[in-house]
N, C-alpha and C positions, 0 to 999 in steps of 0.2 A: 802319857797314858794312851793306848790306845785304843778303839773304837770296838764296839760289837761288830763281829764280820758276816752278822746277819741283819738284811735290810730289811725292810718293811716288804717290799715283795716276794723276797724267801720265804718270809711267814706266811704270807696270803698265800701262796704256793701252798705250801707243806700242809696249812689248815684245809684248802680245798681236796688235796689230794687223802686227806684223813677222813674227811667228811664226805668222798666216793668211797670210800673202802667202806665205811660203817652202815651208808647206805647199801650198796651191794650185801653185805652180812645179812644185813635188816631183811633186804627182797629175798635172800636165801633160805633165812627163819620161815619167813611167812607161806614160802610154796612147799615146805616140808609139814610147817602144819595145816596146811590147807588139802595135802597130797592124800589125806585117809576120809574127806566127803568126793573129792573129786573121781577121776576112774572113766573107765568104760562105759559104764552102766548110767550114770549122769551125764554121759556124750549122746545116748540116744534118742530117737525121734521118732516117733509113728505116727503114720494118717491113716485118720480113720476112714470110714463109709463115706463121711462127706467131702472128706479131701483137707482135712484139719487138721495140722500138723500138734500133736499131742505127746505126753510123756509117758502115758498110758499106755503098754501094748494091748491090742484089739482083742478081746473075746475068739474065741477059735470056732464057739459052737456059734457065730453069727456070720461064721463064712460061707458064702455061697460057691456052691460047684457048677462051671464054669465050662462048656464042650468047645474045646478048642475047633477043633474043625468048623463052629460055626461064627469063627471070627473071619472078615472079609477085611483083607489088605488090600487099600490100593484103591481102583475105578470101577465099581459095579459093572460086568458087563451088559454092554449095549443090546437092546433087545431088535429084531431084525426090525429097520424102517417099514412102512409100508410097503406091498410090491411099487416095483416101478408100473405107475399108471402112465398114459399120457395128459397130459393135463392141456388146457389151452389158455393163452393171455395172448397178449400186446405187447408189444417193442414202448417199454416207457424211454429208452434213451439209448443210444448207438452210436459211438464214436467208431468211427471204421479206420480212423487215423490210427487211433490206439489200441484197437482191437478187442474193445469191451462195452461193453453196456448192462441193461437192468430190465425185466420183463417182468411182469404187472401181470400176475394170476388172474382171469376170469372170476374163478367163484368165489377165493378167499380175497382178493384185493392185494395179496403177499407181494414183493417185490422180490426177485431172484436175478443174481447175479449172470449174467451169460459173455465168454470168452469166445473168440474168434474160435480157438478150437473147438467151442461144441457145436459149431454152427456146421449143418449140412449143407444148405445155402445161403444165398446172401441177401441179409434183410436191411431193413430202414426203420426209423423211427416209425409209430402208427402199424407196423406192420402186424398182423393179425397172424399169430404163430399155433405152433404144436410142439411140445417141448417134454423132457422127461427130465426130475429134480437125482442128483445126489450131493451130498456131504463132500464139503471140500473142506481146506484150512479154517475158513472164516464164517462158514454156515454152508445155506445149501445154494446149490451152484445148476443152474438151466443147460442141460446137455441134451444131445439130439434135438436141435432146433429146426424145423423144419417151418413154412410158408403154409396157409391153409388155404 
């Protein structure tokens, strides 16, 4: 006699391979009936006035008008600095190796950055200046430095 020429893993085989098709069927069923609540219209989202994502769409008569021209993109511009006054301070520090130091405002106490290049002549620590400020990279920067 001879033997079944189906072993026990042909079966497991064949039962799993029956048991993905039924499943597959089954997920088929399900998104067919499920396919007439779903749609378009249950994909969408709206936010409201406060920024609440809602399923609501917003009221039309609570929309506010809008003048585009008074939207400002970007960096407000800079209103002009003061004129250039001359102001007076002190040499708080002076490296002349390096070509930089810090001068110490008279009236405000401010410290202002000063470069070999704004110097008219040449000063030292202590020294008692005359100087005019503008806007560099990193703040305001002491140019026309002058001895008093």
């Amino acid at each position: 006699m001879a033997g079944s020429q189906e072993t026990f893993n042909k079966k497991d085989k064949e039962k799993k391979r029956l048991k993905k098709r039924l499943d597959k069927q089954q997920k088929l069923a399900d998104r067919k009936a499920n396919s007439q609540r779903g749609g378009l219209e249950n994909m969408i989202a709206y936010v409201d006035e406060n920024g609440n994502i809602t399923d609501t769409p917003p009221n039309p008569s609570n929309r506010k008008k809008i003048d585009a021209q008074s939207i400002e993109i970007g960096v407000p511009k800079r209103e002009k600095e003061e004129a250039t006054s001359i102001r007076k301070g002190r040499v708080d520090f002076f490296d002349s190796s390096k070509g930089f130091g810090f001068i110490k405002d008279i009236d405000t106490q401010e410290r202002y950055f000063v470069h070999v290049n704004g110097l008219t002549e040449e000063i030292k620590e202590s020294d008692m200046v005359t100087f005019e400020i503008e806007r560099g990279l990193k703040g305001m920067n002491a140019v026309g430095v002058k001895k008093m």
